[in-house]
C-alpha beads as a LAMMPS data file, in Angstrom:
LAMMPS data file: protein, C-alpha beads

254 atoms
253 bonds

1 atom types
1 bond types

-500.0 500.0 xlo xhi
-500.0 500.0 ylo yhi
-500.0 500.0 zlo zhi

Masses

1 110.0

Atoms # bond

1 1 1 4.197 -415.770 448.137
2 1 1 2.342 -413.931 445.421
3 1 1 -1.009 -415.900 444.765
4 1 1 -2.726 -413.219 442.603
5 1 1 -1.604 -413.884 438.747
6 1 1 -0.753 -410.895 436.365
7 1 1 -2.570 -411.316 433.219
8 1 1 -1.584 -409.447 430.436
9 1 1 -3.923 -408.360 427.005
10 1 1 -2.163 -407.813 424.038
11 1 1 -5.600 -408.685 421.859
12 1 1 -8.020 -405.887 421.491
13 1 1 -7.688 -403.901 424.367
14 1 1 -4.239 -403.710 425.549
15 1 1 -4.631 -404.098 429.207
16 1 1 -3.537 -405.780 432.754
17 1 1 -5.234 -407.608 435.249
18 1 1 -4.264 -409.020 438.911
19 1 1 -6.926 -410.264 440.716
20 1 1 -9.646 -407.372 440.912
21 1 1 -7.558 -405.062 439.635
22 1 1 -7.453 -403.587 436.179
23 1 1 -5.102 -401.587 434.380
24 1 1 -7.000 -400.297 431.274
25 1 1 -5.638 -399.233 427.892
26 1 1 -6.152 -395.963 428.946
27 1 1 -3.555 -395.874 431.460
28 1 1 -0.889 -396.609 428.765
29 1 1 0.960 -393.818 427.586
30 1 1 -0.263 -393.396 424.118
31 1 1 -0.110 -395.790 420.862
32 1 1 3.635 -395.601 421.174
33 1 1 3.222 -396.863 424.989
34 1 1 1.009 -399.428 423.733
35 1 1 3.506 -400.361 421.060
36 1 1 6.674 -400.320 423.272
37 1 1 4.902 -402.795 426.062
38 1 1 4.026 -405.048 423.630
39 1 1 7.708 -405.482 422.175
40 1 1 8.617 -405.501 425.553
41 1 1 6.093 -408.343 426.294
42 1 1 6.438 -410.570 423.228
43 1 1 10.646 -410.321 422.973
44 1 1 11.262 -410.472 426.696
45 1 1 13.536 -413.707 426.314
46 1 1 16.323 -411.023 425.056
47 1 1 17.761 -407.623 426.593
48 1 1 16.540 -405.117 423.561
49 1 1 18.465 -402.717 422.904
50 1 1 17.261 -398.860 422.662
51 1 1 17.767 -398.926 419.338
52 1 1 16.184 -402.216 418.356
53 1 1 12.975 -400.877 420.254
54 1 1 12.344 -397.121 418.451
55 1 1 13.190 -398.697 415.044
56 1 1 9.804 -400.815 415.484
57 1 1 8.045 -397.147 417.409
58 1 1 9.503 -394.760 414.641
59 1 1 9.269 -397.585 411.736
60 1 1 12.781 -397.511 410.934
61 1 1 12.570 -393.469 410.831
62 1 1 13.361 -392.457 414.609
63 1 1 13.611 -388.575 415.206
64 1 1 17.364 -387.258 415.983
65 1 1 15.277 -386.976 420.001
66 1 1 14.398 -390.781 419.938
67 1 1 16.340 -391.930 422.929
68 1 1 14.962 -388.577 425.195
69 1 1 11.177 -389.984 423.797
70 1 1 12.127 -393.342 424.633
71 1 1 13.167 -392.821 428.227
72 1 1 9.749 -391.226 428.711
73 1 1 8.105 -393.957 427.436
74 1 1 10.089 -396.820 429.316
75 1 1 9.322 -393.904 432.393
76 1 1 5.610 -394.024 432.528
77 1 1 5.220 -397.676 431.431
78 1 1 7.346 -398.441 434.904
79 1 1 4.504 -396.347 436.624
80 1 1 1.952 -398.500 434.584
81 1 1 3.419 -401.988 436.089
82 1 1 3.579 -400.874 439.360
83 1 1 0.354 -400.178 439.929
84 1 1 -0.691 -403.481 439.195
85 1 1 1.543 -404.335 442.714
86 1 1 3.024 -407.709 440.940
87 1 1 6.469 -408.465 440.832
88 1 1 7.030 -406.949 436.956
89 1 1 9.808 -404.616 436.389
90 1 1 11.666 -402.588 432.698
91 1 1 15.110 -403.670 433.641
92 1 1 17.855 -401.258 431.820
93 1 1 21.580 -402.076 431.818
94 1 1 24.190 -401.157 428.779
95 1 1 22.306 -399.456 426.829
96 1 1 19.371 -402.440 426.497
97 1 1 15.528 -402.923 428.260
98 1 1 14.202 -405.891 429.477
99 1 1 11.126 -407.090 430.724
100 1 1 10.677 -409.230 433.595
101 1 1 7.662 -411.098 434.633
102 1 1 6.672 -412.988 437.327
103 1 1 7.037 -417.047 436.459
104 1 1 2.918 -417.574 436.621
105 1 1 2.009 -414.356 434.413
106 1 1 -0.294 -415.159 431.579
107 1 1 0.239 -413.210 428.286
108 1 1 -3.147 -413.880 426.145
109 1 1 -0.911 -414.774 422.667
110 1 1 1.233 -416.918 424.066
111 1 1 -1.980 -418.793 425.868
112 1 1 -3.908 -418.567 422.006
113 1 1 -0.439 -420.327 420.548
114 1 1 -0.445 -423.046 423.546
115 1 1 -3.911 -423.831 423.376
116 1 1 -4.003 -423.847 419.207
117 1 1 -0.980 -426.597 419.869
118 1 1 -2.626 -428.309 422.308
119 1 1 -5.736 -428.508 420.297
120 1 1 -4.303 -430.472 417.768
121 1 1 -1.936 -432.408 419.919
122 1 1 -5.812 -433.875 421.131
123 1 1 -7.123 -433.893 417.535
124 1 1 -4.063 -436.666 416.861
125 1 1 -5.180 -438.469 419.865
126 1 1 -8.987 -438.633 418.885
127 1 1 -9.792 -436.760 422.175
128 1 1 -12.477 -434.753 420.734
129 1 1 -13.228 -433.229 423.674
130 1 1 -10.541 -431.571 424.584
131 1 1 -9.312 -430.722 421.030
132 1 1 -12.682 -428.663 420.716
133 1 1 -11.594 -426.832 424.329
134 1 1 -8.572 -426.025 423.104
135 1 1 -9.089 -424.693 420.059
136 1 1 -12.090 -422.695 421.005
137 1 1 -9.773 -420.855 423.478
138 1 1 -7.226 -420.393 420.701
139 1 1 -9.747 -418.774 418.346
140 1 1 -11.378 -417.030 421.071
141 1 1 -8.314 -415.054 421.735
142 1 1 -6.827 -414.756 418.141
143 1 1 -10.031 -413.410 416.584
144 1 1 -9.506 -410.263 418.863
145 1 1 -7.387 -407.250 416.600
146 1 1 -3.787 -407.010 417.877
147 1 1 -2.607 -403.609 418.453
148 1 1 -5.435 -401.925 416.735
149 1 1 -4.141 -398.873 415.489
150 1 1 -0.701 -399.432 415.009
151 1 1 1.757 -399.758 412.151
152 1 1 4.498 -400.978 411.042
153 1 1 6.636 -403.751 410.103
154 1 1 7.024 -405.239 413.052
155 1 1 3.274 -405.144 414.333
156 1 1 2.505 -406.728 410.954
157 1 1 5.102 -409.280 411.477
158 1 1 2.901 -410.257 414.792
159 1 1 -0.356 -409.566 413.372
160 1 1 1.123 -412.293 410.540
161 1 1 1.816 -414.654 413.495
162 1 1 -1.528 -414.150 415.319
163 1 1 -3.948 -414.599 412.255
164 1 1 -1.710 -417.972 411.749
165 1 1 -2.293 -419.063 415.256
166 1 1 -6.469 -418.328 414.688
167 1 1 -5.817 -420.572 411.007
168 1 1 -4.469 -423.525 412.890
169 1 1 -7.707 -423.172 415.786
170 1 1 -10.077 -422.956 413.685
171 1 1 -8.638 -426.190 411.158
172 1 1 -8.835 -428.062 414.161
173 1 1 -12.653 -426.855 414.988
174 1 1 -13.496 -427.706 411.612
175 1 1 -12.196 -431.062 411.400
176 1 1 -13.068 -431.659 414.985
177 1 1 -16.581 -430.871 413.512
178 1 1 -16.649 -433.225 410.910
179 1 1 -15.891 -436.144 413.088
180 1 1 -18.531 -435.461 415.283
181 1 1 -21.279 -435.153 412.144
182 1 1 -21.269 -431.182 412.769
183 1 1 -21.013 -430.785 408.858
184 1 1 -22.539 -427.425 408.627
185 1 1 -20.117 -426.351 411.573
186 1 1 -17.198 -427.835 409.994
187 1 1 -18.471 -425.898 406.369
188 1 1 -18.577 -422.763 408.514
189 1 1 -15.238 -422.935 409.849
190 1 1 -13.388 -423.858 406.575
191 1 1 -14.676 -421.138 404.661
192 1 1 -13.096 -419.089 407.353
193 1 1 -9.988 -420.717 407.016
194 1 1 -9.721 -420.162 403.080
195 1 1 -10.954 -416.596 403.720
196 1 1 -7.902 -415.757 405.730
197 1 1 -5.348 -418.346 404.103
198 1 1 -6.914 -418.599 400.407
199 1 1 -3.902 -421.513 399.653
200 1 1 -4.121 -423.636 402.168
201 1 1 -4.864 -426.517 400.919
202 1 1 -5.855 -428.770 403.630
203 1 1 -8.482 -426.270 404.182
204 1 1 -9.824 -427.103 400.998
205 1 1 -10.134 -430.781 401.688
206 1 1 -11.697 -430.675 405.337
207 1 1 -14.406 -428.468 403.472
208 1 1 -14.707 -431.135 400.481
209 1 1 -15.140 -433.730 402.990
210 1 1 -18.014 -432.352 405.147
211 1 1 -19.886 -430.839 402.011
212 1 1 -20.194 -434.664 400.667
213 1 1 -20.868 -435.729 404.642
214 1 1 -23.699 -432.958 404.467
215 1 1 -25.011 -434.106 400.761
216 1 1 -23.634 -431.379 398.804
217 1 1 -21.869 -433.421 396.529
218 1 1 -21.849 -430.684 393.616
219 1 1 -20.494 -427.877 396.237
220 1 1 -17.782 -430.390 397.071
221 1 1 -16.708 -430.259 393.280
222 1 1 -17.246 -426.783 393.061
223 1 1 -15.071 -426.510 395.832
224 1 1 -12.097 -428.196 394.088
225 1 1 -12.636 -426.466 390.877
226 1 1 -11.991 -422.825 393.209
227 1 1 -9.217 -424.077 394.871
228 1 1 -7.623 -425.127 391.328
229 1 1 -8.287 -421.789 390.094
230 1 1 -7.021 -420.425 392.808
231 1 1 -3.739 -421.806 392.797
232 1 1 -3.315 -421.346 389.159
233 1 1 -3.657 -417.879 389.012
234 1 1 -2.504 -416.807 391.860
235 1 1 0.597 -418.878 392.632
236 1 1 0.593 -420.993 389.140
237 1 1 0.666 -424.005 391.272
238 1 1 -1.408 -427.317 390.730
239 1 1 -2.629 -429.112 394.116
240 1 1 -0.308 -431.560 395.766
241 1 1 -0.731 -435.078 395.335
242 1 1 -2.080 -435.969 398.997
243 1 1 -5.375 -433.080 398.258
244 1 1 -5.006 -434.850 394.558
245 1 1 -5.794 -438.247 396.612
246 1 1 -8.056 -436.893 399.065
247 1 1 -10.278 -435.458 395.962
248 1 1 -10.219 -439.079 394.176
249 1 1 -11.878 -440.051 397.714
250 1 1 -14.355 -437.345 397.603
251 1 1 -15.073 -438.342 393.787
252 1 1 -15.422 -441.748 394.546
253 1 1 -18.554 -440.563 397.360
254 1 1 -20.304 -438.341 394.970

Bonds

1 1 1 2
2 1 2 3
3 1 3 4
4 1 4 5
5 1 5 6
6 1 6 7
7 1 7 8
8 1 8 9
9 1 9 10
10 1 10 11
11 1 11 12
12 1 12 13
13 1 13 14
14 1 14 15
15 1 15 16
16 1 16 17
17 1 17 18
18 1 18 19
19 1 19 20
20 1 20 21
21 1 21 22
22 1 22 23
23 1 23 24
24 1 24 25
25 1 25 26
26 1 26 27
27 1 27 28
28 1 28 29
29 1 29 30
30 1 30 31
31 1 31 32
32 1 32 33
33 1 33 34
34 1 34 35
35 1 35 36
36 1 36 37
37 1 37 38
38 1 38 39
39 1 39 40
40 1 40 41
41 1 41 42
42 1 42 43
43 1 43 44
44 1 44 45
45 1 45 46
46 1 46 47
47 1 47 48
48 1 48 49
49 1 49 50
50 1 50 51
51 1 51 52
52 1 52 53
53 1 53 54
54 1 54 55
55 1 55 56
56 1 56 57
57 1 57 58
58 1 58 59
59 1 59 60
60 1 60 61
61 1 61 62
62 1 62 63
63 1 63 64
64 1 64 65
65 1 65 66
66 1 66 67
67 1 67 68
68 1 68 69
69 1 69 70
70 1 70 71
71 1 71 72
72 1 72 73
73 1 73 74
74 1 74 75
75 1 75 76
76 1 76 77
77 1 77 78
78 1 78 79
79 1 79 80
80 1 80 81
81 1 81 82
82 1 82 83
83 1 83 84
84 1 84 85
85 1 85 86
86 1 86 87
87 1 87 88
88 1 88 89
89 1 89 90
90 1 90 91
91 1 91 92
92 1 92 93
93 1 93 94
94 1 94 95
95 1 95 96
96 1 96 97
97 1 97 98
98 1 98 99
99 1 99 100
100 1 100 101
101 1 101 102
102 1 102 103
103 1 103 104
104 1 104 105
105 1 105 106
106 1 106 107
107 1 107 108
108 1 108 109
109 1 109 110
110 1 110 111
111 1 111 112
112 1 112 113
113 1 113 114
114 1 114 115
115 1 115 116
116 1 116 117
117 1 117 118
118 1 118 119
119 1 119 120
120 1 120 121
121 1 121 122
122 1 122 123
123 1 123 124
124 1 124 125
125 1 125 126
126 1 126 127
127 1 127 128
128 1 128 129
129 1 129 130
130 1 130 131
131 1 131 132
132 1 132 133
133 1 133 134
134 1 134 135
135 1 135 136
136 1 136 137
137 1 137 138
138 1 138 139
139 1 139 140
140 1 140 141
141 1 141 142
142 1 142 143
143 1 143 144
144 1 144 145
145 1 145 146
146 1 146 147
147 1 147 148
148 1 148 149
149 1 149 150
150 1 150 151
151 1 151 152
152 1 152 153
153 1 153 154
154 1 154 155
155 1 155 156
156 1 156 157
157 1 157 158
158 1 158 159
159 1 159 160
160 1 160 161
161 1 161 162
162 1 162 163
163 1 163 164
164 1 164 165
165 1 165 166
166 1 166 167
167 1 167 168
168 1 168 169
169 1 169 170
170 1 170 171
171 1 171 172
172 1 172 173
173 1 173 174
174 1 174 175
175 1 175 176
176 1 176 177
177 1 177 178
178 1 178 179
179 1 179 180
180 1 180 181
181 1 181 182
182 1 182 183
183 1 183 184
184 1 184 185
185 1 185 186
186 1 186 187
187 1 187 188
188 1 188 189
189 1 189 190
190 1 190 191
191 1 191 192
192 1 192 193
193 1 193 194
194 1 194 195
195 1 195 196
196 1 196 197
197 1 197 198
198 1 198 199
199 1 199 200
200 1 200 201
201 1 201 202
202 1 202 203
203 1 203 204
204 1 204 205
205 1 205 206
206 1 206 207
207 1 207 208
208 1 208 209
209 1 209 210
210 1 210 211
211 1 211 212
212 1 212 213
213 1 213 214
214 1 214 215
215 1 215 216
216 1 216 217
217 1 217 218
218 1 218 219
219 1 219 220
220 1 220 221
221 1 221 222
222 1 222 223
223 1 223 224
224 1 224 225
225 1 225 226
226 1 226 227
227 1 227 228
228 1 228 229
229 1 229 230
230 1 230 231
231 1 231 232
232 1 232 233
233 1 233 234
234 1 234 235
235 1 235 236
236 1 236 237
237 1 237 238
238 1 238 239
239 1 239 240
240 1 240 241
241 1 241 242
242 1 242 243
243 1 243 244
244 1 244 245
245 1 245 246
246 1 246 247
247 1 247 248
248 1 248 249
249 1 249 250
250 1 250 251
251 1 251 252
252 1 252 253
253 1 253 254
């Protein structure tokens, strides 16, 4: 039985790990290595086909040569996995690749999107404690860059998905914050939240709430005033009526 678990990093440096061995970024064969591995990673529920997979390399433009470049790729990314000694292989059958992993391998976005869950799975149960673990794992691993370097619609598709998973983190941290009095912590972490989702709204109130909790009753208003701004000229929206409410609560404390 294989006891030594194949980690792989999709965040910052794309990389591989199994016990004290490392595969570096380095190894990978190239940005379009890096690129394929990660599609490989991220969509290995399905067979791919060839084609699916240099459409996202070549951004919809593949060269008349793509499928000789791609079986080059696929080629050297085998040699990649099998130095790591795990049980990981490309599998290729009708035309279509697919990854396999072993059943214990850890994949660092899919561990930021469990732990963002489970972080507010705990936040609805009060457990503090183990909402703040959570989501300072999430956050941990979804401030890194994903696939720094490369382009494209799909990488911006998962880029999309990865700053979302970091939004949800650190709205937990922040309102974990608040309940426990941190209101300068829970400030801190909502103007990160509007900086990288400027409509969210909830956002908005969390960072209402702990400006009154910290005596900044004026910021507080300022802070509605923004987001109506915001939503006016950017989406020509007004807020909805449960941030309408929450202000009315955060008037009634100034």
């Amino acid at each position: 039985m294989d006891e030594l678990q194949l980690r792989i990093y999709l965040a910052g440096n794309v990389a591989l790990e199994r016990g004290d061995l490392l595969v570096p970024e380095n190894r990978f064969p190239g940005s379009q290595g890096r690129l394929a591995f990660a599609v490989l990673v991220a969509e290995r529920s399905d067979a791919l086909s060839a084609e699916h997979i240099a459409d996202i390399l070549w951004d919809g433009a593949p060269p008349d040569s793509w499928d000789v470049a791609l079986r080059a790729i696929v080629s050297k990314l085998r040699r990649v996995l099998t130095a790591t000694g795990a049980d990981v292989t490309i599998q290729h059958a009708f035309g279509s690749y697919q990854l396999r992993l072993p059943p214990a391998a850890w994949v660092d976005i899919e561990a930021a999107a469990a732990a963002a869950h489970d972080a507010e799975v705990a936040l609805h149960s009060e457990d503090l404690v183990a909402a703040n673990g959570a989501a300072l794992v999430a956050n941990a691993i979804a401030r890194r860059p994903l696939l720094e370097g490369a382009d494209g619609e799909w990488v911006r598709q998962q880029r999309a998905r990865f700053r979302a998973i970091r939004v949800r983190a650190l709205s937990s941290r922040a309102e974990i914050a608040r309940l426990n009095g941190d209101h300068a912590g829970a400030i801190g972490d909502a103007e990160r939240v509007i900086a990288l989702e400027p409509y969210l709204e909830q956002a908005y109130v969390t960072l209402m709430r702990a400006q009154v909790g910290a005596g900044n009753n004026a910021q507080a208003l300022a802070t509605y005033e923004r987001l109506l701004s915001t939503l006016a000229a950017e989406l020509g929206a007004s807020p909805s009526p449960a941030t309408e409410t929450a202000f009315l609560e955060v008037l009634d404390a100034t």
